[in-house]
C-alpha positions as CSV (number, residue, x, y, z in Angstrom):
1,X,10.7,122.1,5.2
2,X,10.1,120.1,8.4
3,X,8.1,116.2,7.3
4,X,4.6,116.8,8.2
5,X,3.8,113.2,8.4
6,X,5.9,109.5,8.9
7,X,6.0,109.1,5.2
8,X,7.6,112.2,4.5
9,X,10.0,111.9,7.2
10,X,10.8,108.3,5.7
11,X,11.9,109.8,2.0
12,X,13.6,112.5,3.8
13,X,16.2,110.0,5.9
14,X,16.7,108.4,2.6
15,X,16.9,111.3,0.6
16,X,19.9,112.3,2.9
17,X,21.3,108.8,3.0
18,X,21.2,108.8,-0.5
19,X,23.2,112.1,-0.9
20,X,25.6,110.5,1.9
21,X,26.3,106.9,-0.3
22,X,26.6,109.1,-3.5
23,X,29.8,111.1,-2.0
24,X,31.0,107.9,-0.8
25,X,30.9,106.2,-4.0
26,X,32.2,109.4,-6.0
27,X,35.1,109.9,-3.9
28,X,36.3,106.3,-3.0
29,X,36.2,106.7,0.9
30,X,35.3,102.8,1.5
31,X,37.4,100.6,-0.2
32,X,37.3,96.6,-0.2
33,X,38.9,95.8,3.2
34,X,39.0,98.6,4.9
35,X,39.0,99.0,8.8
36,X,37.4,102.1,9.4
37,X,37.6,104.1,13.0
38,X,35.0,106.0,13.8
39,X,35.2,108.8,16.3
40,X,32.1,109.0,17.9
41,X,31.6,112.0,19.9
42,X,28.1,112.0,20.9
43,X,26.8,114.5,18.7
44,X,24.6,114.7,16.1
45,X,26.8,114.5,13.4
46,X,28.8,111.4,14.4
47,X,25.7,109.5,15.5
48,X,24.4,109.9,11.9
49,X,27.5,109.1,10.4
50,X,27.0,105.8,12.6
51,X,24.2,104.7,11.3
52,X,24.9,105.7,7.9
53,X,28.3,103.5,7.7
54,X,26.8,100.7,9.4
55,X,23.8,100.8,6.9
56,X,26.1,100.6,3.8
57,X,27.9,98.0,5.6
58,X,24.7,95.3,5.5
59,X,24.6,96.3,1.5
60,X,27.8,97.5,-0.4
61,X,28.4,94.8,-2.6
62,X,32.3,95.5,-0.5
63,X,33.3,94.1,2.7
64,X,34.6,96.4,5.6
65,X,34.7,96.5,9.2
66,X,33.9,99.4,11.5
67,X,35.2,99.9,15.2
68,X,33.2,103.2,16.9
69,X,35.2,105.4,19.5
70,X,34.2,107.9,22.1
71,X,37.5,109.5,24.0
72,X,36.8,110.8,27.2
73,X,39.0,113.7,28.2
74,X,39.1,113.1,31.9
75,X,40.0,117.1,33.1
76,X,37.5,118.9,30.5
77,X,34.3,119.6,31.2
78,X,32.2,117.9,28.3
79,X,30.1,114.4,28.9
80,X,28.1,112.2,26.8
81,X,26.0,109.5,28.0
82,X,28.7,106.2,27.0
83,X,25.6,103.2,27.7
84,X,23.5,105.3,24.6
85,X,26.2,105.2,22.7
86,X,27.0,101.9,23.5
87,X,23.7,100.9,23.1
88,X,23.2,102.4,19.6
89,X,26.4,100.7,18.7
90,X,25.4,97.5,19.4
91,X,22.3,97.7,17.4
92,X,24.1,99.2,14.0
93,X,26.7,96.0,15.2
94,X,29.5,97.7,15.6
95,X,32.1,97.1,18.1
96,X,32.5,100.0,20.7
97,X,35.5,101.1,23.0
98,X,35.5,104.2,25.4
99,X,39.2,105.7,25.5
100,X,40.2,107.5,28.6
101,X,42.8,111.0,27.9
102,X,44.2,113.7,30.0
103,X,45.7,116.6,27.9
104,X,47.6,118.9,29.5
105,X,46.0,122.1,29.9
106,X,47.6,123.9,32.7
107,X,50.1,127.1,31.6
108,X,48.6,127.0,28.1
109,X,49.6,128.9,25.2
110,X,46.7,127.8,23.2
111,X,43.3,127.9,23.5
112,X,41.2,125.3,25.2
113,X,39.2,124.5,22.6
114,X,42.4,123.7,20.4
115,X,43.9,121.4,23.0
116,X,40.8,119.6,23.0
117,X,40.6,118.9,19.7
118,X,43.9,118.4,19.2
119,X,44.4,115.8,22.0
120,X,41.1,114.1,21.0
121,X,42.3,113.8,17.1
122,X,45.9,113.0,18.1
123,X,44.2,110.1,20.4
124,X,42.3,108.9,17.4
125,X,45.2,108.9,15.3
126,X,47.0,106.3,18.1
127,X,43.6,104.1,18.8
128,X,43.8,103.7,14.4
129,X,47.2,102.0,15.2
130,X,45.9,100.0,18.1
131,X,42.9,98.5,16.7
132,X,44.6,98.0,13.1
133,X,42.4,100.6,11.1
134,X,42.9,101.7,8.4
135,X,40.8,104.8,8.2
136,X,39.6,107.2,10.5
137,X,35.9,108.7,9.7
138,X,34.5,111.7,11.0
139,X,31.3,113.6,11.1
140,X,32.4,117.2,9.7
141,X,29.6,118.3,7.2
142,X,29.1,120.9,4.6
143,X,28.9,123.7,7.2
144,X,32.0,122.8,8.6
145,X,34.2,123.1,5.8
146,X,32.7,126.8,5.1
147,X,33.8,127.9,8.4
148,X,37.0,126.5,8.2
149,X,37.5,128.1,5.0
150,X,36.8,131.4,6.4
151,X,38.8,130.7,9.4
152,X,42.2,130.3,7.4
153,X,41.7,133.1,5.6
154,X,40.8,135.4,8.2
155,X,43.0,134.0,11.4
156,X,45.9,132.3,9.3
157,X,45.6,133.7,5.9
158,X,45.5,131.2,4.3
159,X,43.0,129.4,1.6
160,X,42.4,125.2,3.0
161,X,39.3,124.0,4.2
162,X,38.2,120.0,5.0
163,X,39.1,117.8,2.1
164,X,36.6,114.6,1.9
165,X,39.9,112.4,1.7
166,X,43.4,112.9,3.5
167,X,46.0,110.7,3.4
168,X,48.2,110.5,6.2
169,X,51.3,109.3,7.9
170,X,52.6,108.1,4.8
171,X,49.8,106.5,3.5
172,X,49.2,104.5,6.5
173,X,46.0,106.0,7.3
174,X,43.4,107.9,5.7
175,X,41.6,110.4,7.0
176,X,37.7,110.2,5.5
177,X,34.5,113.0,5.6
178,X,31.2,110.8,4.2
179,X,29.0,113.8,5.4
180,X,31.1,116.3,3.8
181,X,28.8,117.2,1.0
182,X,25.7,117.0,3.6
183,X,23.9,120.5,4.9
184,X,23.7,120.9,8.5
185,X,20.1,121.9,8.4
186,X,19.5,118.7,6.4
187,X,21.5,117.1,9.5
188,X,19.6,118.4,12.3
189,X,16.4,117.4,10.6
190,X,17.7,114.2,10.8
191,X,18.9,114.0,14.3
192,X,15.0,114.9,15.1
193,X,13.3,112.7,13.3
194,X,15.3,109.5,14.5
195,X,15.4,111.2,18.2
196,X,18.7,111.0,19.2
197,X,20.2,111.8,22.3
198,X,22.9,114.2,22.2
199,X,25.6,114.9,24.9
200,X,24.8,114.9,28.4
201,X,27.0,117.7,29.1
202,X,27.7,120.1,25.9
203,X,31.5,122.1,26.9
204,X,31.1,125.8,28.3
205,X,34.0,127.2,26.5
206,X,32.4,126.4,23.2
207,X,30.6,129.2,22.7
208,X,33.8,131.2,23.1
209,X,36.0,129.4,20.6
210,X,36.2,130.7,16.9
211,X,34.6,128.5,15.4
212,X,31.3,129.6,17.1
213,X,32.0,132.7,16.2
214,X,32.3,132.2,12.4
215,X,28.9,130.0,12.5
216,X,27.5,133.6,13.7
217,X,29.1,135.3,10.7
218,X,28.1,132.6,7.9
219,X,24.6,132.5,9.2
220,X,24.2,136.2,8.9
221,X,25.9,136.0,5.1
222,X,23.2,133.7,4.1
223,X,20.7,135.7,5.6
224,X,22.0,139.0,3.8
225,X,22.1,136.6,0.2
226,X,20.5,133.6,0.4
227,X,22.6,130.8,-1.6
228,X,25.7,132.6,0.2
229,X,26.4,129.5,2.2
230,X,26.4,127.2,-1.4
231,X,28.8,129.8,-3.2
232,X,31.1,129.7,-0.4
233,X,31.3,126.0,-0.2
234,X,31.2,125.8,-4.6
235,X,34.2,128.5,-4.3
236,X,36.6,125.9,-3.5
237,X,36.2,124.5,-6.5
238,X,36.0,127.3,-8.3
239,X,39.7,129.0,-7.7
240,X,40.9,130.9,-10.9
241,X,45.0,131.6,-9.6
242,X,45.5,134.1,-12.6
243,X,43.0,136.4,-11.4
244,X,45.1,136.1,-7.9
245,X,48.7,138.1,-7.3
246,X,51.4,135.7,-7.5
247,X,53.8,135.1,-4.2
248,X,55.9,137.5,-5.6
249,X,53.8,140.5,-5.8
250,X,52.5,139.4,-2.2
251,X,56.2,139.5,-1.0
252,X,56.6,142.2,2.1
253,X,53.1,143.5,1.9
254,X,53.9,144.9,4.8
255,X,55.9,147.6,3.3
256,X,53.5,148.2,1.3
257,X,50.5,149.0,3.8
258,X,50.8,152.7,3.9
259,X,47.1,153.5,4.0
């Protein structure tokens, strides 16, 4: 339900920052001292988690710095406006960089989509090192992790998702989710009410990829069974391995695939 006045829109933003701090706190993601990158795309969801972080920041009774990141792949087609995000930067007081990339994307074997991502994360990973961060924050949300649940298990079969924490290169980094837990309903509510302005040029090849794709399919689950989308999400907490066969029985399943 949409705030009907100021007031409501008020308890709403705090409502969701509140859900935000409580998956913080109940999964560790800031520590005392941390330097956290975040990769700030221009979206909805990264804007949020901006604000969100840099709200914390004035109050947690810790001390942390933040450094904000928007990487520009120069040869694909997707733009957002780098003075907003600046701007928006410098009021939350947080110290803002624009990184340049060119992945390769001629005589792919991959999709376009998956270079992009790839090349953007693998840049993130690199500015981490540069700027002397020790974790790397990003926007992915409740909705998110669904999708990439369904997406292992029906392109890769395979059962993973988006963990809320991720250790990496040997502990060096850690990979963090604070808006894990948070619907992307709740999210876009959000966005609306605090007007922010999104990318000035969204990519084409978006709606193509996969991932669009399986929004389509989870949207129609919870529309067939409302509470679909929560069960999906609870499932991965919920994995009962003896009512599963064991790598064993799954061994050469193709020979067994005579129907």
């Amino acid at each position: 339900m949409k705030p009907k006045n100021e007031k409501q829109a008020k308890r709403f933003i705090e409502k969701v920052n509140s859900q935000i701090g409580k998956h913080i706190y109940d999964h560790n993601l800031i520590e005392e001292g941390d330097h956290i990158l975040l990769g700030l795309s221009g979206g909805k969801d990264s804007l949020i988690l901006l604000e969100t972080l840099a709200m914390r920041k004035n109050y947690m009774p810790i001390k942390f710095e933040m450094t904000a990141v928007y990487v520009q792949l120069t040869n694909i087609p997707y733009q957002s406006d780098t003075d907003y995000l600046r701007k928006i930067c410098e009021t939350n007081k947080v110290t803002f960089f624009v990184e340049e990339c060119t992945p390769p994307i001629e005589d792919r074997d991959k999709p376009l989509c998956f270079i992009c991502s790839w090349n953007r994360r693998k840049q993130l990973f690199a500015l981490a090192e540069k700027y002397k961060c020790n974790k790397l924050a990003l926007g992915h949300h409740r909705d998110d992790a669904i999708e990439t649940l369904l997406m292992n298990m029906i392109y890769h079969g395979s059962i993973s998702s988006l963990p809320s924490k991720l250790s990496m290169f040997n502990g060096d980094l850690k990979l963090i989710r604070p808006l894990l837990f948070s619907k992307e309903e709740d999210l876009i509510q959000y966005a609306e009410i605090k007007q922010f302005e999104l990318q000035k040029k969204v990519c084409p090849h978006g709606e193509n990829a996969k991932r669009a794709k399986l929004k389509e399919l989870v949207k129609l689950l919870d529309e067939w069974y409302p509470g679909a989308k929560t069960n999906l999400f609870n499932s991965m907490n919920k994995i009962f391995t003896e009512y599963l066969p064991t790598s064993n029985e799954l061994k050469d399943t193709t020979k067994d695939n005579l129907c």
